[in-house]
C-alpha positions, 0 to 999 in steps of 0.5 A: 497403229500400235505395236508391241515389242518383246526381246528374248533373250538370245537377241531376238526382237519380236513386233507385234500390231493387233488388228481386228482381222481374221487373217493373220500374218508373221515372219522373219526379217533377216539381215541378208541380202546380196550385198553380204556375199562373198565373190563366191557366192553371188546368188547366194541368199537369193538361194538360201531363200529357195532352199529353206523350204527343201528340208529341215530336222523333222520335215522334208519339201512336201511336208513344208509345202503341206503345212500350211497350205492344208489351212488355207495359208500361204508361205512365201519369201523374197530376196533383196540386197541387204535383206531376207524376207520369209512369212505367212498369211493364214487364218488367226486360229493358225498362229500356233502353227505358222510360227513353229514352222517358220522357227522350224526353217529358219532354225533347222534347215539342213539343205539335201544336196538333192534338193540342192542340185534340183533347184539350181536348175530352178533358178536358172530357168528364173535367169532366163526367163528373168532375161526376156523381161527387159523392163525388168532387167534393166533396172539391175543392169543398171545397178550393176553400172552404178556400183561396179565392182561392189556386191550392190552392183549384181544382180540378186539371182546370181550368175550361172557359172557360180550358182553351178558350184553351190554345195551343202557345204557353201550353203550351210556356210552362207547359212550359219554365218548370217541366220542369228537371232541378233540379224533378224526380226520377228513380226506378227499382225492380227487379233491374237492377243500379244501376251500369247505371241509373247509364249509362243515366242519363247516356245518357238522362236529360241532355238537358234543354234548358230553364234549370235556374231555376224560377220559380214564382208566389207567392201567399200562403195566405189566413186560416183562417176557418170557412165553411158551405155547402149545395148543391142537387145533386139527389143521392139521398144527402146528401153531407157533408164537415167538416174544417179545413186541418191540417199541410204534410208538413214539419210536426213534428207530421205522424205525430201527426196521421196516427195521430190521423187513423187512430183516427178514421176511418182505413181500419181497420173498427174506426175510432171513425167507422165503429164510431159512424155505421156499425157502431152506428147503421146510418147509412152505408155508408162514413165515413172522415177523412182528410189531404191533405198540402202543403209549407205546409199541408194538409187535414183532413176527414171525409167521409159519405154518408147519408140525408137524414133522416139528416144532422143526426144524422150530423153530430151524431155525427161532432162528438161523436167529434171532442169525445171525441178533445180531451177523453179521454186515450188510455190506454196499451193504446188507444195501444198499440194504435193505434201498431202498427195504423198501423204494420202498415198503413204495413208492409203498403203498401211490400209494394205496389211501384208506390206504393212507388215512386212515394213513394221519387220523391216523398220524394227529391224533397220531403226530398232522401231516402227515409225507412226503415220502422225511421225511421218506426216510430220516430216513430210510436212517439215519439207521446204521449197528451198529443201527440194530445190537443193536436193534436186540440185544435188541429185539431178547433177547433169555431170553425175547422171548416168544412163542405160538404153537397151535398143 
């Protein structure tokens, strides 16, 4: 896919993709996530995230929610560990209006101490129900277990205790300190010619008012050791998540182990894990693997639900896969075969614009450019038997692997 790249010259760098589609889309990418708290503010850009929409300058809640709803559009926004995600969806005639607002809450928010307060009882309700969904819950038990003591290892909502303390003035901070034209990214996809997404730009997107300096918190990642825990949740099933922290978005080995992953228990239904537990043995519904990527680290897990009288033999089973991967060499027809059914599935989601999107944002933001497919199927290709033998060696480490079991 073409792309186009403009910088303004406050810092702030603008992608935009062209497609011939009425619906549109375009947001911010910020560099904030939850790893850039402080011990203060755990829950803190999971907030900020929920309070853009509550108020700016010129524009109180039901005004924001009203702009682009009235076309048809859609706001939305999310919240990861490292970053910040707000855009729209909207018809191509609303470019116009999608950008100034998004410039409008990125720019000129002021967080009431009203709103504030109402939507901390928000997210705490998001807590609990978030609490009753142990599928979900288990994978940022697990890496609260993983990387303990690091701003990786809590959960992106926040904790009650510290949420009930947010202030305008905390918010502001968190705010002014990470929000800078130079810590974010603009993206933009649809048939608008890129010379007016160039004006409209410099019209909208240049009235950042806080310091170009970020300053964010350092904390060094803590030693990799294996750990072992079982929690009485009360569950009918048995919830199990095994894994290992794995390779950071920046490491050369990435795509091994994103193909090594997809052979295990990627999405595919012929995935050896589903083939194993589900297929053979009739002991799940659903196992997957899967990765989670971060600039310096990452995770790599393997995630089932079963009977409880089911869970050693699961466990058993899911070891044994692992083992098979270390040990037995693909061979040219397996490895064939893996590269195209990755490649076909990666082929496939950038058919899929809104995601599509959203990563060109991400990637412009994390690598400074937006990988083609033709670049990535290169890499993917470059993969050796002998590459995924060592990287399973490495990351399936039996005296590293860790595990969560919620019963």
């Amino acid at each position: 896919m073409e792309y186009q790249i403009y910088h303004l010259p406050d810092g702030l760098r603008v992608i935009h993709a062209p497609v011939k589609s009425d619906a549109a889309y375009c947001g911010f990418v910020v560099n904030a996530g939850t790893r850039d708290e402080n011990r203060d503010e755990y829950g803190m850009a999971h907030f900020v995230e929920h309070c853009l929409f509550k108020g700016t300058v010129k524009r109180n809640a039901r005004h924001i929610l009203n702009r682009m709803e009235t076309v048809g559009g859609e706001l939305n926004a999310y919240t990861t560990k490292e970053e910040t995600i707000i855009y729209s969806v909207f018809l191509e005639e609303h470019i116009g209006r999608a950008m100034e607002l998004l410039s409008d809450l990125i720019f000129n928010s002021v967080f009431p101490q009203k709103e504030i307060e109402k939507e901390i009882e928000v997210v705490l309700d998001e807590i609990n129900s978030y609490e009753d969904s142990p599928s979900e819950l288990i994978f940022d038990d697990f890496e609260n277990m993983l990387f303990e003591g690091h701003p990786l290892g809590h959960n992106i909502l926040g904790e009650p205790e510290v949420l009930k303390l947010f202030t305008n003035e905390k918010t502001t901070r968190f705010f002014g300190r990470n929000y800078s034209s130079r810590n974010m990214v603009f993206f933009s996809m649809g048939k608008t010619d890129f010379k007016k997404i160039v004006r409209l730009s410099e019209k909208y997107l240049t009235a950042s008012h806080y310091s170009n300096e970020v300053l964010k918190p350092s904390f060094s990642l803590p030693e990799t050791e294996r750990k072992q825990a079982r929690l009485n949740k009360n569950t009918n099933q048995t919830h199990v998540l095994i894994g290992n922290r794995s390779y950071g978005y920046r490491h050369p080995k990435k795509r091994v182990l994103l193909l090594l992953n997809n052979i295990l228990g990627g999405p595919g239904m012929n995935s050896r894990l589903n083939i194993s537990l589900r297929e053979k043995s009739g002991l799940v519904y659903n196992v997957e693997s899967s990765l989670t990527s971060f600039a310096d680290t990452g995770v790599f897990s393997v995630y089932f639900g079963t009977d409880k009288k089911n869970t050693d033999r699961c466990i058993n089973l899911v070891l044994k896969e692992l083992k098979r991967l270390k040990t037995e060499k693909l061979t040219g027809n397996a490895l064939h075969s893996a590269k195209r059914q990755l490649s076909g599935q990666i082929g496939i989601a950038r058919e899929q614009r809104e995601n599509t999107a959203l990563n060109m944002g991400k990637s412009l933001l994390r690598f400074d450019k937006y990988e083609s497919l033709p670049e990535i199927y290169r890499t993917i290709e470059s993969v050796t038997a002998e590459d995924i033998l060592e990287t399973a060696d490495e990351i399936f480490d039996e005296n590293r692997l860790s595990s969560l079991i919620y019963e």
